[in-house]
C-alpha positions in Angstrom: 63.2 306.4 71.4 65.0 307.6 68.3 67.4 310.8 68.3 65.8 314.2 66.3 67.1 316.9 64.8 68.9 319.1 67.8 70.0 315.9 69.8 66.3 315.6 71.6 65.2 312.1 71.7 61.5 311.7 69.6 59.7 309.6 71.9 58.1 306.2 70.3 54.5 304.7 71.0 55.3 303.3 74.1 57.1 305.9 75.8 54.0 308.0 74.7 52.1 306.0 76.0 54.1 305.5 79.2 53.9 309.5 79.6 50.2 309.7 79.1 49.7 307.8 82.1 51.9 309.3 84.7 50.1 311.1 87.3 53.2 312.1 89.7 53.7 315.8 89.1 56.8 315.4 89.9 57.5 313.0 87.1 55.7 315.1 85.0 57.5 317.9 85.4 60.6 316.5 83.6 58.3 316.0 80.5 57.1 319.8 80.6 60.9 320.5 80.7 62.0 318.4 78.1 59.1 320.2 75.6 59.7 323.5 76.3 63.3 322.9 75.6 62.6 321.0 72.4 60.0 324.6 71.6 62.6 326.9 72.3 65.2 325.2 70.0 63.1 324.7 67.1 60.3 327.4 67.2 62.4 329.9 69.1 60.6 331.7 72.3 58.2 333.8 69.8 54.7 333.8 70.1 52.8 334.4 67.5 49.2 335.6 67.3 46.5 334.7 65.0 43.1 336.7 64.9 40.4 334.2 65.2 36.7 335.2 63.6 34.2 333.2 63.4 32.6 334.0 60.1 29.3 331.7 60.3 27.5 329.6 63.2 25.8 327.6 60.6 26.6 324.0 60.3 24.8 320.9 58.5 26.6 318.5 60.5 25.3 316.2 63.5 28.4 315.8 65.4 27.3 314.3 68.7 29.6 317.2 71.0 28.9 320.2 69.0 26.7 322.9 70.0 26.5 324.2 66.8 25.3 321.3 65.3 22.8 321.4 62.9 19.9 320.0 65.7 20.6 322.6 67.7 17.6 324.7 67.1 18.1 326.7 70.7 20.9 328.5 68.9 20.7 331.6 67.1 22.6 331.6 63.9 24.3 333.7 62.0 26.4 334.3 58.9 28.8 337.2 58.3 29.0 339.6 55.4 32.0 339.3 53.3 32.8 343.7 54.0 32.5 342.4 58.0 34.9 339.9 57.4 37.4 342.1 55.8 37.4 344.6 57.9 37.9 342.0 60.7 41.1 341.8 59.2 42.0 344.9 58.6 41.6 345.3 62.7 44.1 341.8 62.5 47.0 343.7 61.2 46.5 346.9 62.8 47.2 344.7 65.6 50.2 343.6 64.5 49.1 340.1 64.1 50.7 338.1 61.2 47.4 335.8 60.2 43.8 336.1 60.0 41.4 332.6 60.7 38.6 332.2 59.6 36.3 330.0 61.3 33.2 328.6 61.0 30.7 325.1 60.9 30.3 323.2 58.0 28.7 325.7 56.1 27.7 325.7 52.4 26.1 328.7 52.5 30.0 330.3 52.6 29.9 329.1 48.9 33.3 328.7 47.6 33.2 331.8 44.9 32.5 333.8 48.1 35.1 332.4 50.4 37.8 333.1 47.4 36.8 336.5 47.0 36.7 336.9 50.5 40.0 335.5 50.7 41.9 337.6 47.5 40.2 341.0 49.3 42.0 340.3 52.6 45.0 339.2 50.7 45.1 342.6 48.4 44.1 344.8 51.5 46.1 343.5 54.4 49.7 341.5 54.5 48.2 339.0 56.9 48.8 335.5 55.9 45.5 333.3 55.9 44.1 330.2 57.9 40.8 328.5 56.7 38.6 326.2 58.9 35.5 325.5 57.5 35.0 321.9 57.7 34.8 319.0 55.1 34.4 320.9 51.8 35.2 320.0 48.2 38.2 319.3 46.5 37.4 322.3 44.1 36.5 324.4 46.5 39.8 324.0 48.5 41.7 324.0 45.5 40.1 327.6 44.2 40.9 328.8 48.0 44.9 327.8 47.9 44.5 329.7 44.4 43.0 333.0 46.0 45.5 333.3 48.7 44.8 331.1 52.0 48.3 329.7 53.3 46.6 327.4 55.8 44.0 325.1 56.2 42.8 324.0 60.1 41.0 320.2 59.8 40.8 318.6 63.2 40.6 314.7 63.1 39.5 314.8 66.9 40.5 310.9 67.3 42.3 308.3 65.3 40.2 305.7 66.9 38.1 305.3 63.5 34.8 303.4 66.2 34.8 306.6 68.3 35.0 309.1 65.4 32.5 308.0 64.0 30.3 307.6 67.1 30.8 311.5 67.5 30.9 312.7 64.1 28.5 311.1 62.0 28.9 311.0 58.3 27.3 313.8 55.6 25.1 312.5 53.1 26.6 312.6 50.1 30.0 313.2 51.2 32.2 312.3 48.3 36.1 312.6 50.4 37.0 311.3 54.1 38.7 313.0 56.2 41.7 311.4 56.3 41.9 312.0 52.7 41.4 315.7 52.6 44.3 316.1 54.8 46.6 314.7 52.4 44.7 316.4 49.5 45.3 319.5 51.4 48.8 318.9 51.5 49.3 318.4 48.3 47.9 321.0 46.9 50.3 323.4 48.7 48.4 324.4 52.1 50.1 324.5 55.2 47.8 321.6 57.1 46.3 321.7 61.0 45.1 319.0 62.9 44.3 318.0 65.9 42.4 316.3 68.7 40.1 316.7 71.8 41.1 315.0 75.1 38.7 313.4 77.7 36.1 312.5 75.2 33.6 309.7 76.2 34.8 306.4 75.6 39.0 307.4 74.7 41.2 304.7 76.0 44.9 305.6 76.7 46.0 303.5 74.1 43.5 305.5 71.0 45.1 308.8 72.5 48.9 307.4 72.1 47.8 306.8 68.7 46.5 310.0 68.1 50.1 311.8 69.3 51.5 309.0 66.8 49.3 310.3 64.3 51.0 313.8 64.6 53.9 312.8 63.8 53.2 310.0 60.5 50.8 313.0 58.8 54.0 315.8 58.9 51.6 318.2 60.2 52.7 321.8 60.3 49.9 322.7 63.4 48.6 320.7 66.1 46.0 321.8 68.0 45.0 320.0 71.6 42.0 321.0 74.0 40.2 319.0 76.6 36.4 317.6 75.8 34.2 320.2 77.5 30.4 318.8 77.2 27.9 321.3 75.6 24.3 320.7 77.3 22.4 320.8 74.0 24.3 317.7 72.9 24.0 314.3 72.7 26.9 313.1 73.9 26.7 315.6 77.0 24.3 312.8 78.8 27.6 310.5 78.1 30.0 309.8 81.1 32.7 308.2 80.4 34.3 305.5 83.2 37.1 302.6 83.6 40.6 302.5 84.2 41.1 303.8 80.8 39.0 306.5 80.0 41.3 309.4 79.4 40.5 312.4 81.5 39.1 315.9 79.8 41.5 317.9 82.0 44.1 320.4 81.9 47.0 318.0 83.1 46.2 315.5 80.4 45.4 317.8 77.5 49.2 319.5 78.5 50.5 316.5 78.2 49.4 315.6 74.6 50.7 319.5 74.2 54.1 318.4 75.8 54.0 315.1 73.6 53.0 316.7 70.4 55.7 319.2 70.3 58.8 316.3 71.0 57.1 314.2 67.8 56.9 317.3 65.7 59.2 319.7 67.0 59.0 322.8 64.5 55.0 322.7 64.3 53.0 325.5 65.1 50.8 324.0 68.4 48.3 326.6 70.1 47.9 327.5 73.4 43.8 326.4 72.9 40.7 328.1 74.0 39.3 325.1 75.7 42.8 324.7 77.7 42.0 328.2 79.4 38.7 327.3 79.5 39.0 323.9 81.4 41.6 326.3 83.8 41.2 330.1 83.7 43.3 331.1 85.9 46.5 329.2 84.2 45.5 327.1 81.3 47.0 329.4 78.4 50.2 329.7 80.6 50.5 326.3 81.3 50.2 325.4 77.6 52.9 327.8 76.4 55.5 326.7 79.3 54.8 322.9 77.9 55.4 323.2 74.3 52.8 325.8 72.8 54.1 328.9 70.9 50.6 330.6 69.4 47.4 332.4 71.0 44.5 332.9 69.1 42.8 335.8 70.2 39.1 335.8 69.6 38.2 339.3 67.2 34.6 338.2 66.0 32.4 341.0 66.9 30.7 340.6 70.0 27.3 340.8 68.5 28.5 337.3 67.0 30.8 335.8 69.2 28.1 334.9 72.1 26.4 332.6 69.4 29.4 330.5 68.6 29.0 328.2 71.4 30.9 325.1 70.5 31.0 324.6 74.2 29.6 327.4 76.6 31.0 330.0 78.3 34.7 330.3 76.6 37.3 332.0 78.5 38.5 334.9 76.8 41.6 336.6 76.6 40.8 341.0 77.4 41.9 343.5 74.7 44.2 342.2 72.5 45.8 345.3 71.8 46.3 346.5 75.4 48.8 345.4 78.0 46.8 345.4 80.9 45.8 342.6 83.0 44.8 339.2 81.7 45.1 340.5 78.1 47.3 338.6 75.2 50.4 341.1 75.7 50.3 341.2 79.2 50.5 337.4 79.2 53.3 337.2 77.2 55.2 339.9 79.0 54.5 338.2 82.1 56.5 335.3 80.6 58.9 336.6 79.1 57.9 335.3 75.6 58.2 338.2 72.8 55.3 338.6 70.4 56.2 336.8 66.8 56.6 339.2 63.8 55.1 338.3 60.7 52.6 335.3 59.5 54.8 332.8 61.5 54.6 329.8 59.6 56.2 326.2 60.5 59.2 326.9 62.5 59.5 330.5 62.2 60.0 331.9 65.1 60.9 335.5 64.3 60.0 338.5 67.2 58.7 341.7 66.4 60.6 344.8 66.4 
């Protein structure tokens, strides 16, 4: 242990790894303390929102868990116009959201003229600060996005275990940067950076996932996001069980805890409460999440004639009308906790409330 900023102590990699593999809730329950404590001093007890669309279901990659990968040829896909994706946004900050992200596969059919233009048109329409995930794309590219406008760039390593990455996430042809690379790239151009990992994946030892939670903490990343592995059936790795004393499972308990442990290495990052967390646990998986460290939701504003076909994993829990207070919607959520909406485009430690 070593002492933080705020007199928490920043857990090393064995008491990481010590906390991953407790199983007594009662044990546990001093660790979903200890993060929400560490949240509220350093992000404040503001939530913020982020309008999630996902602009293109098109992907040329193979990963092995994806059920948008490019051999997926049950899916149907499709690709957003740039005027639909703007006026996605435009709903975004009628909202009252602070930040627009835009999502999709690794897609170089969203050239990267069109994703600046896209970009500089929300930017000079809307005061909604901007989050990219699009996937392993060119320096240039990246480069001529930061230039246009976007504030954030979302590039989820998934594991640090470099044998199991690339048993699920097999290589481009041609590709010219890693991944590990682009992160930093991404940070230095000026980007705020996102990473993350999935939980429970087939063949994840204890030990890979305490590395991964040190990861979070040697990259300085300003988001972390955390979800459980939830198995598409038109994938490969969905005929893949993993077993032994050290698989890690994909559950809600476990993927909370990487929350909990994620927020005490990297206190003032942004860290989602994910889809896949209220997924794997629809009744309280969201909740859970933002009482064990998490201080965003990302509400899903594709429109529905899209949002069916973006089937990472199926049938995603989703959160009801994001601007109503009724129940199982966003607001009611947060009321319901007692957690104020955040004001403004929220970035790394800001936790401001709106008015």
């Amino acid at each position: 242990m070593r002492e933080g900023s705020a007199g928490f102590d920043v857990p090393d990699r064995d008491a990481v790894l010590a906390w991953l593999r407790v199983e007594d809730p009662e044990v546990l329950e001093g660790l979903w303390v200890r993060a929400d404590a560490v949240r509220r001093a350093h992000v404040g007890d503001a939530v913020h929102l982020r309008g999630l669309v996902e602009v293109s279901n098109h992907c040329l990659r193979q990963c092995t868990y994806c059920g948008i990968r490019a051999g997926n040829h049950g899916l149907t896909r499709y690709r957003m116009s740039a005027d639909e994706v703007v006026a996605c946004a435009r709903r975004v900050a009628d909202l009252g959201y602070g930040t627009i992200v835009l999502q999709a596969g690794e897609d170089f059919g969203l050239t990267g003229p069109w994703v600046a233009d896209v970009v500089a048109r929300i930017r000079a329409s809307t005061p909604l600060a901007v989050t990219l995930s699009l996937g392993e794309r060119l320096p240039e590219e990246l480069r001529a996005w930061r230039e246009a406008g976007a504030d954030r760039y979302l590039l989820r390593f998934e594991t640090s275990d470099a044998a199991l990455f690339d048993r699920i996430h097999p290589p481009r042809h041609g590709q010219s940067v890693a991944r590990w690379d682009l992160l930093g790239l991404l940070h230095d151009m000026g980007y705020e950076v996102g990473s993350g990992v999935m939980v429970g994946i087939p063949g994840q030892t204890w030990d890979s996932l305490a590395d991964d939670v040190m990861r979070f903490a040697g990259l300085d990343l300003d988001m972390i996001g955390v979800g459980p592995y939830i198995p598409h059936p038109d994938t490969p790795l969905a005929a893949v069980v993993g077993d032994g004393p050290d698989q890690v499972p994909a559950d809600a308990t476990t993927a909370c805890k990487v929350v909990a442990l994620a927020r005490l290495v990297r206190p003032d990052a942004n860290i989602p409460a994910t889809t896949a967390l209220g997924t794997i646990d629809r009744a309280h998986g969201r909740e859970l999440g933002l009482r064990r460290g998490a201080n965003i939701l990302m509400p899903n504003l594709t429109p529905d004639r899209y949002k069916a076909c973006y089937e990472i994993y199926p049938d995603k829990a989703a959160l009801g009308d994001p601007g109503e207070d009724l129940p199982g919607t966003v607001r009611e959520l947060l009321r319901r906790l007692g957690r104020p909406v955040g004001a403004g485009p929220g970035g790394r430690g800001n936790g401001s409330v709106a008015s």
